[in-house]
N, C-alpha and C positions, 0 to 999 in steps of 0.2 A: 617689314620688308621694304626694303629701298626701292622697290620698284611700284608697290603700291603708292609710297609717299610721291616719287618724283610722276604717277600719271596722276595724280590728283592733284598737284601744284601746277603741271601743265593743263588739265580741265580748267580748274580755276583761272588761271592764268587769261585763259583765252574770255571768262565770261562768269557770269554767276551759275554755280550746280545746280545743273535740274533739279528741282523735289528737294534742296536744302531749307532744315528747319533750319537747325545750329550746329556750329562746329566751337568744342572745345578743346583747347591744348594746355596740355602740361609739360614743363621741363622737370629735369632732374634736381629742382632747388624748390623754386618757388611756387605758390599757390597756382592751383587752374583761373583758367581766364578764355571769357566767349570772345574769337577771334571776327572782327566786323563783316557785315553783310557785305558778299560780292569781293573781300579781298582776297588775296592767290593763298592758300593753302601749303602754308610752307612748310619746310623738310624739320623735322623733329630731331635734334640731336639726344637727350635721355629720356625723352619724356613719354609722353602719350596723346594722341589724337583723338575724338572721340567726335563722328557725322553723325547725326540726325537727320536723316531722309523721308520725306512724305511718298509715298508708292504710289500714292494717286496719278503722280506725275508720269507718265511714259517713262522722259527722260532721266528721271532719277533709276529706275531699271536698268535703262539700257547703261548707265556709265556704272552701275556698278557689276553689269556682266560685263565689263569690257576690263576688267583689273585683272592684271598682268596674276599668271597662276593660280587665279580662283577654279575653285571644284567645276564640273558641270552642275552636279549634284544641290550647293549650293545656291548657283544661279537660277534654277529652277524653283526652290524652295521660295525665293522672294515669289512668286508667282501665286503661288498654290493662297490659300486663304482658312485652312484646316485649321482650329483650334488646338490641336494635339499637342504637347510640348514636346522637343526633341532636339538634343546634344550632338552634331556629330564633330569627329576631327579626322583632318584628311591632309597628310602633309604638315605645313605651315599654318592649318589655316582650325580655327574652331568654327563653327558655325549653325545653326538653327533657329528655330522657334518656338516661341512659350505665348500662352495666353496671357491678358490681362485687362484688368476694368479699366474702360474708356475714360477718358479725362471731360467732363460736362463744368464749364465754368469756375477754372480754378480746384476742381475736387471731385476723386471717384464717382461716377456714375452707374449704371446698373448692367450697360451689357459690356460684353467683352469682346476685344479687340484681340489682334495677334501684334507681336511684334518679332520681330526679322533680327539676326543679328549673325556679322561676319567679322571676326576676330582675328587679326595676325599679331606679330610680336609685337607692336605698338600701336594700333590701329584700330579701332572699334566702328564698325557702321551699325547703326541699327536704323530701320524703317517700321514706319506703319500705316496702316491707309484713313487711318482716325487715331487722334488725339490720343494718348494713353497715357495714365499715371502714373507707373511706373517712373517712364522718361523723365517726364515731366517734372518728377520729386526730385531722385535723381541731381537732374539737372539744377535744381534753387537750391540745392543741398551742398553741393561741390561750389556753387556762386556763392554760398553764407559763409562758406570755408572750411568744408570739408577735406580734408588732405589725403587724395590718392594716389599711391606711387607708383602701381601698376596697371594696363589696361585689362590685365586678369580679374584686379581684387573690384574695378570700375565695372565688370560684368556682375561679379558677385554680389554688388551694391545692388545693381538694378533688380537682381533675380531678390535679394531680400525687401524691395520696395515693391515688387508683386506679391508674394506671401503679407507684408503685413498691411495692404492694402485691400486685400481680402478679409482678414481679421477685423480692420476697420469697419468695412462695411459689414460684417458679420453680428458684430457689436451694435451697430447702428440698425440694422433688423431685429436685433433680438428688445432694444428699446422699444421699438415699435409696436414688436409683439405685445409686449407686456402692457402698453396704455389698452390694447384692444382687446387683450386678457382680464382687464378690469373692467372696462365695458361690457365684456360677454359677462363675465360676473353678476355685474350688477343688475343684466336684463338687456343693457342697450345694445342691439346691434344692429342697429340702420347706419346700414353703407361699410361693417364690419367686415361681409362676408366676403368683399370683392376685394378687402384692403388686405385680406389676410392668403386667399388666394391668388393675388400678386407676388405678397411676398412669398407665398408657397414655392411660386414657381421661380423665383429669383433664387431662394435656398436650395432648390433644388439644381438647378445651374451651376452654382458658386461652389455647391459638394463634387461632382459631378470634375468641375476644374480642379478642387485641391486634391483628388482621389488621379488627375493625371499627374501634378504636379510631385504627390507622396509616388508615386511608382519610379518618374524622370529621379527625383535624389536616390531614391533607393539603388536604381541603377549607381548613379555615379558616385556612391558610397565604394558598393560591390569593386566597380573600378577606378577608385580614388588612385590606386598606387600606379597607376598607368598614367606615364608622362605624356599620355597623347591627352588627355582629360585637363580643363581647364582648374589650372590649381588655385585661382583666386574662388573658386567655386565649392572647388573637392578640398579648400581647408574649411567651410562651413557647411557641408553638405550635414552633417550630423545635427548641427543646431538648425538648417533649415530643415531637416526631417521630422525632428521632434515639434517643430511649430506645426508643420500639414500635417500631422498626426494628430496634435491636439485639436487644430483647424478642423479637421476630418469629425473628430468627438465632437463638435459645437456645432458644427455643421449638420451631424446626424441626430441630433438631439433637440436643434432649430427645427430640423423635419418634424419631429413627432410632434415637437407640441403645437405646431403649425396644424398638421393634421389631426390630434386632437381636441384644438380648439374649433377646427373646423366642422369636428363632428359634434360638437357641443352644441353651436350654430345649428344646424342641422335637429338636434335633439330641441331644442328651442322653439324652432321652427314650428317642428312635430306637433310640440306639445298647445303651441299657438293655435297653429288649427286645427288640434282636438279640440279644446276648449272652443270656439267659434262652430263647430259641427256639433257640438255637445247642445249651444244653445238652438243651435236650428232644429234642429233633434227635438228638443224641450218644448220648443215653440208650433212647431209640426203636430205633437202629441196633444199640446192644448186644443188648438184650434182643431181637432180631428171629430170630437164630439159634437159643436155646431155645426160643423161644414154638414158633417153627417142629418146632424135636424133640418139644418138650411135646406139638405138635398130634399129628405122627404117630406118636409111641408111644400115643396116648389111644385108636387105633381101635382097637375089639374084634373083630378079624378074626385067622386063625388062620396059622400059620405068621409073626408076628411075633416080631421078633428079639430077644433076652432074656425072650420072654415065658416058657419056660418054666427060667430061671435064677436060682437064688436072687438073686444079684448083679442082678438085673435093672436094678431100680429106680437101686441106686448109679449101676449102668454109665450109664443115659441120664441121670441127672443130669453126671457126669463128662463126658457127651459134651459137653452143654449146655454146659460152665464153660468145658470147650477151647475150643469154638463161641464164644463172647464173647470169649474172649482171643486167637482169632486175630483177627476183629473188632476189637478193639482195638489189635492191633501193626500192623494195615494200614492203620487212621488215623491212627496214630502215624507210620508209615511216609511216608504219603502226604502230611503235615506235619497235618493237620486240626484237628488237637489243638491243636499252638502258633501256630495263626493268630492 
């Protein structure tokens, strides 16, 4: 819409955008290209514009509630901070939000962010209030020379760098699993239990977003055929469905054996400190038969036996060592020992 382009050329115009990451432009010929920091934001004759806003900024809010025909509806939506993903279109305008894993140093990180996004016929803003990968990719994708024609199929790009950025890291837990899988195996799990319920809790997170994400396509499958629906989106929504579906199956499948191995751990555990009470147990039963003599040779009553022999003392320790060791041959006996 011309009216968005020409208050964003007069923002600019006057100053640097609040909360601007990047702004990339496309004509109707040649490759995209990131437009320099702080220069005026000019009018698009075929092509496509595409802002990057930080939310953290006040001012990035307010200039983009202030764009000529945007929703209420939308304006609000930069605000809210809900995970939830959602599609809406209103007029001119497409607009919502979708989850996605935060960008930590160059590469997907573990929690999730939202990101914002307000679409008209050639104009893309998207915000977020932390780094996200999506964008991120996105963006070094179209710099390597990617070639986008429209700001429809630019949204649909971003929505398939969420999906397979989930995947990624879904694969990169599931590696993980699997070294701590062979540890629990083998016996070793010092520092296993806490690594595994991390990732527990991270697979169950990342299920949890691709189970919003399978419902958002299924919706925009259902209304693919509706020109209000963003059609760089609703021509992949089938192949993005069958990915959060498969997503979904690895996802619930990372659960179980997460939980699984968890309860292995646990079984482990168990069996560790039977065996540890087994020997207390054992060692209790020995010493039960001296303590016992120890007790009744200790009264100072008269007429007790070795009391007045010099060998006394020897004799009721001897007694004692017999007293253990037949103790000892009778749990032998009894198998107790080689359980």
């Amino acid at each position: 819409m011309q009216g968005i382009r020409s208050h964003l050329f007069a923002a600019s115009s006057r100053g640097v955008l609040p909360g601007l990451v990047w702004a990339l432009s496309s004509d109707s010929e040649g490759p995209a290209r990131e437009l320099p920091a702080g220069a005026p934001i000019e009018s698009i004759a075929g092509g496509w514009l595409w802002l990057h806003f930080s939310l953290a900024e006040n001012g990035a809010i307010s200039l983009i509630d202030h764009l000529p025909g945007l929703p209420r509806q939308a304006a609000m939506l930069l605000k809210e901070r809900g995970e939830i993903p959602q599609i809406h279109s209103e007029g001119a305008f497409t607009y919502g939000s979708i989850g996605d894993l935060q960008r930590v140093i160059g590469a997907a990180g573990e929690d999730l962010g939202v990101l914002h996004f307000i679409m008209s016929d050639k104009v893309l803003i998207t915000g977020r209030r932390s780094p996200l990968n999506a964008a991120g990719v996105t963006r070094e994708r179209i710099l390597n020379g990617l070639r986008i024609t429209a700001v429809e199929d630019l949204l649909a790009v971003i929505v398939e760098q969420v999906v397979d950025g989930v995947d990624v890291h879904i694969e990169k837990i599931s590696r993980e699993v699997d070294d701590l899988e062979d540890r629990i195996v083998s016996g070793s799990i010092s520092g296993a239990r806490s690594r595994l319920a991390m990732h527990r809790r991270t697979t169950i997170r990342l299920r949890r977003h691709i189970s919003e994400l399978r419902l958002l396509f299924q919706r925009i499958e259902r209304e693919g055929k509706r020109a209000a629906n963003p059609a760089g989106i609703a021509r992949i929504t089938g192949e993005l469905l069958q990915e959060s579906e498969a997503l979904d199956r690895d996802a619930a499948a990372l659960s179980d054996r997460t939980r699984q191995l968890h309860e292995e751990i646990a079984t482990l555990l168990t069996e560790e400190t039977n065996k540890h009470l087994r020997v207390l147990s054992v060692l209790s039963i020995l010493f039960l038969p001296p303590t016992f003599i120890a007790g009744l040779f200790g009264m100072n009553l008269r007429g007790m036996l070795f009391g007045s022999h010099e060998l006394g003392f020897w004799s009721a320790t001897a007694l004692a060592v017999v007293s253990s060791a037949a103790v000892l041959a009778i749990l032998r006996r009894a198998g107790v020992l080689s359980a």
